[in-house]
C-alpha positions as CSV (number, residue, x, y, z in Angstrom):
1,X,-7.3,19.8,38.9
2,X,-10.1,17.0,40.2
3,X,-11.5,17.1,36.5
4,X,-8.4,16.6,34.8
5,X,-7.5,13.4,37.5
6,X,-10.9,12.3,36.9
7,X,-10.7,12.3,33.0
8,X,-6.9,11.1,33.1
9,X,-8.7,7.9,35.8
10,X,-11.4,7.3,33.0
11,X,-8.9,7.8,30.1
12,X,-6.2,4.9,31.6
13,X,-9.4,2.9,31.4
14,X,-11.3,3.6,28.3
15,X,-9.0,4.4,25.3
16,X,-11.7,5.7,23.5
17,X,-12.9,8.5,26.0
18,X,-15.8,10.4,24.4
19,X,-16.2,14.0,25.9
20,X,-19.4,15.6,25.4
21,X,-19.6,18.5,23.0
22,X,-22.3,20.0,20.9
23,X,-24.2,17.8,18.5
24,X,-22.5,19.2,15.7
25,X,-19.1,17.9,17.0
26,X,-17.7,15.4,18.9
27,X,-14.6,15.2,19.9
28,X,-12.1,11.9,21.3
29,X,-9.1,12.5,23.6
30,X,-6.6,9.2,22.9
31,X,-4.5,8.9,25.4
32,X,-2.2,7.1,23.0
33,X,-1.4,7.4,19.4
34,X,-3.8,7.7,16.3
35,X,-3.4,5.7,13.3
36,X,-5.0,6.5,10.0
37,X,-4.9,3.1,8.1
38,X,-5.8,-0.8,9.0
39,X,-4.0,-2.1,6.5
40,X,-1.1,-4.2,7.0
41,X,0.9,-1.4,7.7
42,X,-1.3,0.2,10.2
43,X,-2.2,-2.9,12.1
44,X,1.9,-4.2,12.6
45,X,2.6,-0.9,14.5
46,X,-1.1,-1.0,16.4
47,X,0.2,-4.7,17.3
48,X,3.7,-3.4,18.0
49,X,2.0,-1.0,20.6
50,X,0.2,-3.2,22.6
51,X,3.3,-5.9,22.5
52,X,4.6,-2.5,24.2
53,X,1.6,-1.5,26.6
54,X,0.5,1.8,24.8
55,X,-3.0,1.2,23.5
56,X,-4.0,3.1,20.2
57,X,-7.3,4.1,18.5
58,X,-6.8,2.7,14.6
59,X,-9.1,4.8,12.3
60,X,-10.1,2.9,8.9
61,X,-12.2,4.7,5.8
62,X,-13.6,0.9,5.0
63,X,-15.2,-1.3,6.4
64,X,-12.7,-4.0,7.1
65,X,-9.1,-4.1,7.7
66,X,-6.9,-4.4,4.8
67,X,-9.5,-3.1,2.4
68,X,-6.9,-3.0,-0.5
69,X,-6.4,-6.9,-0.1
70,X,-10.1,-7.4,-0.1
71,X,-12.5,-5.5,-1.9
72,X,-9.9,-4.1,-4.8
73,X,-7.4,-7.1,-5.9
74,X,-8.2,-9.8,-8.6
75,X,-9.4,-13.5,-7.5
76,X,-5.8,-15.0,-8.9
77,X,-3.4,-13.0,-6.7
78,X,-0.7,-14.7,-5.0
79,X,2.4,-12.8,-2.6
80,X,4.5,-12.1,-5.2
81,X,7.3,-12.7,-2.4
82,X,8.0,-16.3,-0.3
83,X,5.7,-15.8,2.5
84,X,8.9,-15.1,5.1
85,X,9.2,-12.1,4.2
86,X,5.8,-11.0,4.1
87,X,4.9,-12.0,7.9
88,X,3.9,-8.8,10.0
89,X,6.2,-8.7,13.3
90,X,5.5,-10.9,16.4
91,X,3.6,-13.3,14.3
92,X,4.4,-16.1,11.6
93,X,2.8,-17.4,8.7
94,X,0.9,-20.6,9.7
95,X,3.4,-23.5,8.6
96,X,0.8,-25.4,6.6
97,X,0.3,-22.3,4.1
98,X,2.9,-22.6,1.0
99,X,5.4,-20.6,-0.1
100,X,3.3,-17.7,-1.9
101,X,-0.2,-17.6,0.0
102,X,-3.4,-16.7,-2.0
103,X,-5.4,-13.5,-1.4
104,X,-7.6,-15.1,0.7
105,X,-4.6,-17.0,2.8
106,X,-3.4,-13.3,3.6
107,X,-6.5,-11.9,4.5
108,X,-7.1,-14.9,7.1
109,X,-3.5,-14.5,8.3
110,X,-4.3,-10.7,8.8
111,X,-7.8,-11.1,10.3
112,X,-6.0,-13.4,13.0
113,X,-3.5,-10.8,13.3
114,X,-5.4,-8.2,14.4
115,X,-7.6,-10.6,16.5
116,X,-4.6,-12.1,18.5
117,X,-3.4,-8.4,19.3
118,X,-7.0,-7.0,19.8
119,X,-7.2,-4.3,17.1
120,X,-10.6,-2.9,16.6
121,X,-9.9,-0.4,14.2
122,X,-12.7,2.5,14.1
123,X,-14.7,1.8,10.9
124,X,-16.2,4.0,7.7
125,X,-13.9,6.7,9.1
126,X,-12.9,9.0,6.5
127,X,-9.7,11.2,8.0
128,X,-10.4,14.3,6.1
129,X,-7.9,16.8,7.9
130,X,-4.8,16.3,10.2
131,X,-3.0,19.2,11.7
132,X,-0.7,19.8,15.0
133,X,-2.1,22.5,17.4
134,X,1.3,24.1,18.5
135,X,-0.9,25.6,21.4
136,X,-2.0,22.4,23.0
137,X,0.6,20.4,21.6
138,X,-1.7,17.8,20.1
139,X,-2.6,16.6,17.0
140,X,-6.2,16.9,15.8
141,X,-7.4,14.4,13.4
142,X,-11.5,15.1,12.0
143,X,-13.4,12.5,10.3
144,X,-16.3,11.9,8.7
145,X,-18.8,8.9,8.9
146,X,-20.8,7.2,6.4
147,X,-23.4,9.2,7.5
148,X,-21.7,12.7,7.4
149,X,-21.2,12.2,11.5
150,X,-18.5,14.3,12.2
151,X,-15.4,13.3,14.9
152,X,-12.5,14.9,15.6
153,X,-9.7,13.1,17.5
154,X,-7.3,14.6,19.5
155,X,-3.8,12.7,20.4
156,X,-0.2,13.4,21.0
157,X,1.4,10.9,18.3
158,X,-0.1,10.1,14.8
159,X,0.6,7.9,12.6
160,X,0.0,7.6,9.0
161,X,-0.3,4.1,8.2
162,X,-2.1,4.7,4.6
163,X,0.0,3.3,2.4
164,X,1.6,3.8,-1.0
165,X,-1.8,2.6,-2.6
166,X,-4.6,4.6,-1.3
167,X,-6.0,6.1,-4.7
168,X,-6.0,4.2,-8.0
169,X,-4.3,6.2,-10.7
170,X,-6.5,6.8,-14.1
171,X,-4.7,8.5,-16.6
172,X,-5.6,11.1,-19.3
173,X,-5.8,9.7,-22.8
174,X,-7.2,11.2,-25.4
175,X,-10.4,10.0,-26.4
176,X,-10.9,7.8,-23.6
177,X,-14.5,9.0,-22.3
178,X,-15.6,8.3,-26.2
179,X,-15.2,4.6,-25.9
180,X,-18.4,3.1,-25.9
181,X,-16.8,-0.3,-24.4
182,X,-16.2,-1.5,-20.6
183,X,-13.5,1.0,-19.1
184,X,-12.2,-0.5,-15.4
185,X,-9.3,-0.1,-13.2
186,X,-7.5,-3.6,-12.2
187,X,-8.9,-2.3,-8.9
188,X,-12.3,-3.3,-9.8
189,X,-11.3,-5.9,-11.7
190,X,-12.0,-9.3,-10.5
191,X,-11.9,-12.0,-12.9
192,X,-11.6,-13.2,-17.0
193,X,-14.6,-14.8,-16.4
194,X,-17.1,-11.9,-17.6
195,X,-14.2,-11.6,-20.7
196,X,-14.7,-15.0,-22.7
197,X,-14.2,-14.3,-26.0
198,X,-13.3,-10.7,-25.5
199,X,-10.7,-8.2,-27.0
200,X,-9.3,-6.9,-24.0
201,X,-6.7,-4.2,-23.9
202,X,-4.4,-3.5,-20.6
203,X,-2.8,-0.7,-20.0
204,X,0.8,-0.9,-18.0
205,X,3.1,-3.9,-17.7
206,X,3.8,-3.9,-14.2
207,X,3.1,-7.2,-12.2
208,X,-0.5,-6.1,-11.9
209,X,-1.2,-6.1,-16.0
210,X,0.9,-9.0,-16.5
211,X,-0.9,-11.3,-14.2
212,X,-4.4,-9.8,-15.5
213,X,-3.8,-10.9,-19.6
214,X,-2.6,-14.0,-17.5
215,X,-5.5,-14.1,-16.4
216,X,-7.6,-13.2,-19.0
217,X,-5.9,-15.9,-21.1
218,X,-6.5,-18.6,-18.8
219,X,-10.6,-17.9,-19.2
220,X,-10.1,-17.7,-23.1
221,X,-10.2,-13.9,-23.6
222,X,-7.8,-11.7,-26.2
223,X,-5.9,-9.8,-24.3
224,X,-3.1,-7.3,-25.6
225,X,-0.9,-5.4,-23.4
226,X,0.3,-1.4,-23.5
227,X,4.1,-1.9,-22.8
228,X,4.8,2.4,-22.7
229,X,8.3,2.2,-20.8
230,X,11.2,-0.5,-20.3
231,X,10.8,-3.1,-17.9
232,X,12.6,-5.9,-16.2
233,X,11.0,-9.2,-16.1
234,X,12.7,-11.9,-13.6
235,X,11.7,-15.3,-12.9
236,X,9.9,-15.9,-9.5
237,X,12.1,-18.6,-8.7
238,X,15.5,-19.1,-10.1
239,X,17.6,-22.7,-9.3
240,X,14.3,-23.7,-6.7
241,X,15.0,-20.5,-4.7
242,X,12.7,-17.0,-4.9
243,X,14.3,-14.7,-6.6
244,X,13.6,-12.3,-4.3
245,X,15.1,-14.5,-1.4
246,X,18.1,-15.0,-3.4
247,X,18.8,-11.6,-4.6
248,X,19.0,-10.9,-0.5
249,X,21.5,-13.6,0.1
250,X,23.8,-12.0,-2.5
251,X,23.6,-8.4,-1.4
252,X,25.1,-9.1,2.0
253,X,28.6,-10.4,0.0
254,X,28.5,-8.8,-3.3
255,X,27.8,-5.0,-4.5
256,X,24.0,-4.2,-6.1
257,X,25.8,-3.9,-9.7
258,X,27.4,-7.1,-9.4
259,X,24.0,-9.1,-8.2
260,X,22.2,-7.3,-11.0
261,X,24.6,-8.7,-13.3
262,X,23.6,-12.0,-12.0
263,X,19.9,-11.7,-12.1
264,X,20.3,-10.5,-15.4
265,X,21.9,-13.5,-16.8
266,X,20.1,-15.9,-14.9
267,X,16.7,-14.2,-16.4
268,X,18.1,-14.1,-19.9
269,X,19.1,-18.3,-19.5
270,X,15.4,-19.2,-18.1
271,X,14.0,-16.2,-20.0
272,X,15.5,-15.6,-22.8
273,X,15.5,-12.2,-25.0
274,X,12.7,-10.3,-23.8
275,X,13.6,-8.1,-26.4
276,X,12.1,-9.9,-28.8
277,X,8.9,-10.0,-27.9
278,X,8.6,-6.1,-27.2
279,X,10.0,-5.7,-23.9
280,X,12.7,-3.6,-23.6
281,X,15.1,-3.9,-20.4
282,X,16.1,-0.5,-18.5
283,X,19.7,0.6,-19.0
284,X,19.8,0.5,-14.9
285,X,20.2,-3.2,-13.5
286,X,16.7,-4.3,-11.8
287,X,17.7,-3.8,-7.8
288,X,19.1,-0.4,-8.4
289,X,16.2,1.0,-10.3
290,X,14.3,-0.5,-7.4
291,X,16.6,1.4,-5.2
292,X,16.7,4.9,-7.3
293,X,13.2,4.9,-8.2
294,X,10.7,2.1,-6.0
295,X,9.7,0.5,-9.4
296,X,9.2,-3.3,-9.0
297,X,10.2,-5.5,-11.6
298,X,8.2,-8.0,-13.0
299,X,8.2,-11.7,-11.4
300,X,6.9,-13.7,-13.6
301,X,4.5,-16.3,-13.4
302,X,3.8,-17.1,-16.9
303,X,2.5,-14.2,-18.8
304,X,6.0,-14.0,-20.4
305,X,5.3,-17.6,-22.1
306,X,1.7,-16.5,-23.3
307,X,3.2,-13.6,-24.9
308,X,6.0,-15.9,-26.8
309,X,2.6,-17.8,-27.7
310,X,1.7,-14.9,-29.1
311,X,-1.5,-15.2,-26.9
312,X,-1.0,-11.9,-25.5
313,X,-0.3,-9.2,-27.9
314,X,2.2,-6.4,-26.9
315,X,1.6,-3.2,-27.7
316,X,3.3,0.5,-28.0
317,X,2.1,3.6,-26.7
318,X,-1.9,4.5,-27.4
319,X,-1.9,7.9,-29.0
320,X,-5.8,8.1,-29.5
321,X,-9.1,5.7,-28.4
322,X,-11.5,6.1,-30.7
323,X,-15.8,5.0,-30.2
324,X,-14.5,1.1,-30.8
325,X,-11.1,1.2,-31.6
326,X,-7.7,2.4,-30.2
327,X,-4.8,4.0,-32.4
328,X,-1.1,3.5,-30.8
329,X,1.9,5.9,-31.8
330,X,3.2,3.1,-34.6
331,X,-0.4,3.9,-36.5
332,X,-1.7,0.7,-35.7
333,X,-5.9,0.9,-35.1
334,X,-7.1,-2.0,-33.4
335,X,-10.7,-3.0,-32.2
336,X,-11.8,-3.7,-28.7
337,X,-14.3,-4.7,-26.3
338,X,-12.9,-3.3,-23.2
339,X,-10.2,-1.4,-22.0
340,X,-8.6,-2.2,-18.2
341,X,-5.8,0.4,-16.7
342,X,-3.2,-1.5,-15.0
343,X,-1.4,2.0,-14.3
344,X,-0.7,1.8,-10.6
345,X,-1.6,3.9,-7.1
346,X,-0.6,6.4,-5.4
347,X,-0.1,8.2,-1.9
348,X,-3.6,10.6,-1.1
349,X,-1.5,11.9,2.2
350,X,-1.2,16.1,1.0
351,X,-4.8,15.8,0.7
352,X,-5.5,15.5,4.4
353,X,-2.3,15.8,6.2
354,X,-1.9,20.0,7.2
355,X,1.9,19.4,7.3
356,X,4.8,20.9,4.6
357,X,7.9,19.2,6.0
358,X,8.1,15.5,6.4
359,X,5.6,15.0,3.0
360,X,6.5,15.8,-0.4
361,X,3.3,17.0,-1.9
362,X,4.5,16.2,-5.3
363,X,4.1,12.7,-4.6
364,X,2.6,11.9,-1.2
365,X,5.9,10.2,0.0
366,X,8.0,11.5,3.0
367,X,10.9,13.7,1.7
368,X,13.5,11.4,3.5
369,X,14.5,8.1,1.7
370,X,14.4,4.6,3.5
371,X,15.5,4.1,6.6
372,X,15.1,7.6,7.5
373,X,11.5,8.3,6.5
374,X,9.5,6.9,9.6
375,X,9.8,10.1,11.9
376,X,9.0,13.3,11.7
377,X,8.3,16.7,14.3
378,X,5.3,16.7,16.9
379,X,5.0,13.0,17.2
380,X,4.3,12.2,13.5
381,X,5.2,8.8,11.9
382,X,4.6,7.4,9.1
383,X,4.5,3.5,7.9
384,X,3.9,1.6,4.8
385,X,6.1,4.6,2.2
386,X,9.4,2.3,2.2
387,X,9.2,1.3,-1.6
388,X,10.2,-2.1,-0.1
389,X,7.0,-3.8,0.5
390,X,5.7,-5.2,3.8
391,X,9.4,-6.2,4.6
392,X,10.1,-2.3,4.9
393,X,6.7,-1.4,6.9
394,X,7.2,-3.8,9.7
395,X,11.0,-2.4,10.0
396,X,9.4,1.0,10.3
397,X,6.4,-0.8,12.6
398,X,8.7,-1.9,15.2
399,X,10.7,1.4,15.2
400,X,7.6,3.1,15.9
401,X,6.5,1.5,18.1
402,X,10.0,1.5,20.5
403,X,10.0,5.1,19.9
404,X,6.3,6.4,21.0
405,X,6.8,3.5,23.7
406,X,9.4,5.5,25.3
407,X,8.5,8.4,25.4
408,X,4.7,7.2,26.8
409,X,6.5,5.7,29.7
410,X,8.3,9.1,30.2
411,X,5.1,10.9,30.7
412,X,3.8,8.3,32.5
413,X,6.6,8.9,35.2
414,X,5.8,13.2,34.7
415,X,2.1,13.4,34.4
416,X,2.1,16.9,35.6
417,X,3.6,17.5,32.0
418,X,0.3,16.7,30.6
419,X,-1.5,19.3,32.3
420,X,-1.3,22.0,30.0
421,X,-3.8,19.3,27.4
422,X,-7.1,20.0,29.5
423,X,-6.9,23.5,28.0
424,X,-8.2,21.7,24.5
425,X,-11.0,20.2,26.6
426,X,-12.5,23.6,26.8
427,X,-16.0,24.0,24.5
C-alpha cells in the first residue's frame, strides 16, 4: 500500500510517470487520458482538459502538431470556411486575421493554441496497437519511436483524436506504375511552380483538385481535371455573406430541402450551368448529401471560371495510362507530363485500435452518426470523425472533455477505487 501512495504522490505530480521495466520495454502510467493525434482535433480536447484540471499525455507520429496542415497541404490553401467557425474552443481567431486565414495563419493560430494551454504532445510516436485490458481495467496504448524505441502507455480514458485524414488514398488504375512521368498525391504536392509549361492531369474534383489546376493555372501549367462522379459546386460567398455562414442561418427557420433549393438557385444565378462545362450536379440537394454521405461540395474560388476559359480541361473517367499517355472511357488518348491524385483520405483507426464495437472497420469511422459518435465503452472517445469539419470536433472536444472531467473528480473523491491498477505495475 506505501508503494501504491508513493507512485499515486509522484503521479499527481509528474503526468508522465516513467516506471522502470526491462530495456526492451518501457512502460507510462497516465494518470489522466491518452490522446493519439495533435492535430486540431486532438489538441481542442487536450485544451479542454486542462480548462478542466485533468492533465493528459498527447501522443503525435510527427514531429509537430498539426502535421496534416504543415508538411502535406499546398502553399495556396485558404479555410475554406469564415474563420468563426473554424476557432478551436476557449480561444478566438486573432481579429486582425481576415475572413479565410492562410495555411500559415492557422498553423500560427494553432501553435499559440497549444502554447497558451501548455500542450507538449509526445513526438515521432507511432501508436501501433490500442487495446482495453478488462483485467486491470485500463487501456494499453504501445508505440514506436523513430528509432524502433518501444513504449507502451497505460491509462483509463483514450482518445482517438486522428482524424478523418490520416492516410492519403492512391487508387488502382490500370496502367498507372507504367507511366514514366511524375506520379504525386496533392499531399506532396506543394506548388505549380515546378509545372510551367506542363501537361498536368488531376485526378478527383473535390475542393482539393479544384484549387490545385487553380493553381496550376495561375503558374502557367495545362492542367485537365478527372471529373468521375457528380458534384456540387457553390460559390464561397453568395450576396457578401459565406455560403457556408448563410446556409447555417437558414437551417434554423427553414427544412434542409427547402435551403438546398436556395443554394441551388443562387449558385446557378452567380454560377451558371455547370452542366455545360462537364459537371454534373447530384440528384440529392448539396446539404443533404453532406448529411447522408460527409461529401463536401465544392466552394469555389475560381477554378469554375478557368474551366469556362477552357484553361482547365474536364475530363471523364481514365480507363487505361499508358508509358506517356492516358486513355479515358470516351476513347480519348491524351499526352501528359505528370499525373497528381486529388482522390481524398481516409481513417487508419482498425489498423491499430483492438476494438470491434464503436469502429466500423469498413471505413475507420465510429458506427454511430453525429452527435452520437464521440463515446464509446471503457473510457474510449473519439474526436475529429463528425463529417462536419472542425465546427463538429470542438462540439465533440468540449463533450469530452465534461465527461472524462467528471468522472476524474469522482475517483479523485474514491481513490481506494483505483487500487486494483497497481496489479499492471507488476513486471
Amino acid at each position: 500500500m506505501n508503494n501504491l501512495r508513493e507512485l499515486q504522490g509522484k503521479m499527481a505530480h509528474d503526468p508522465h510517470c516513467v516506471l522502470s521495466y526491462p530495456k526492451w520495454r518501457r512502460q507510462v502510467l497516465v494518470p489522466g487520458p491518452v490522446i493519439v493525434g495533435a492535430g486540431p482535433s486532438g489538441l481542442a480536447v487536450a485544451a479542454c482538459l486542462r480548462e478542466q484540471g485533468v492533465p493528459s499525455v498527447v501522443l503525435e507520429r510527427s514531429n509537430c502538431i498539426a502535421s496534416l496542415w504543415q508538411l502535406k497541404t499546398y502553399d495556396r490553401l485558404r479555410l475554406h470556411l469564415p474563420k468563426k467557425f473554424c476557432e478551436l474552443p476557449l480561444m478566438s481567431f486573432p481579429e486582425d486575421f481576415p475572413a479565410y486565414p492562410t495555411k500559415q495563419q492557422f498553423i500560427e493560430y494553432l501553435e499559440t493554441y497549444a502554447k497558451r494551454f501548455r500542450i507538449e504532445p509526445v513526438f515521432e510516436q507511432t501508436v501501433e496497437r490500442a487495446e482495453y485490458d478488462e483485467s486491470v481495467g485500463m487501456w494499453r496504448v504501445k508505440s514506436v519511436g523513430m528509432k524502433g524505441e518501444e513504449m507502451e502507455y497505460v491509462c483509463r480514458w483514450l482518445v482517438v483524436a486522428t482524424g478523418e485524414n490520416a492516410e492519403a488514398v492512391v487508387p488502382t488504375i490500370k496502367g498507372m506504375a507504367e507511366f514514366c512521368g511524375e506520379v504525386k498525391h496533392t499531399s506532396e504536392y506543394k506548388s505549380g511552380s515546378a509545372y510551367k509549361g506542363k501537361k498536368v492531369l488531376v485526378v478527383g474534383c473535390g475542393n482539393s483538385g479544384m484549387e490545385v489546376c487553380l493553381d496550376l493555372c495561375n503558374h502557367n501549367a495545362k492542367p485537365s481535371l478527372v471529373v468521375r462522379d457528380a458534384v456540387h459546386v457553390l460559390p464561397r460567398d453568395i450576396m457578401g455573406q459565406s455560403t457556408f455562414g448563410l446556409s447555417m442561418r437558414l437551417l434554423k427557420w427553414f427544412p434542409m430541402r427547402l435551403v438546398d433549393w436556395f443554394l441551388l438557385i443562387m449558385s446557378w444565378w452567380i454560377l451558371g450551368n455547370t452542366a455545360r462545362f462537364g459537371l454534373d450536379r447530384p440528384t440529392v440537394g448539396p446539404l443533404e448529401l453532406k448529411n447522408l454521405s460527409g461529401k463536401t461540395p465544392v466552394l469555389d474560388v475560381g477554378a469554375l471560371a478557368k474551366i469556362k476559359s477552357g484553361d482547365i480541361m474536364i475530363c471523364p473517367r481514365i480507363q487505361h495510362i499508358g508509358h506517356r499517355n492516358v486513355k479515358f472511357v470516351n476513347g480519348k488518348v491524351e499526352d501528359f507530363d505528370a499525373i497528381i491524385l486529388a482522390t481524398g483520405y481516409k481513417s487508419n483507426v482498425p489498423s491499430w485500435l483492438k476494438e470491434k464495437n464503436m469502429f466500423s472497420e469498413k471505413d475507420g469511422y465510429p458506427r454511430r452518426p453525429f452527435p452520437n459518435g464521440w463515446k464509446g465503452a471503457y473510457g474510449l472517445y473519439v474526436v475529429g470523425f463528425t463529417k462536419r469539419g472542425l465546427l463538429g470536433a470542438s462540439a465533440d472536444a468540449k463533450r469530452i472533455a465534461e465527461d472524462i472531467s467528471k468522472c476524474w473528480k469522482a475517483e479523485a473523491n474514491h481513490p481506494s477505487s483505483t487500487i486494483k491498477h497497481s496489479f499492471l505495475l507488476q513486471p
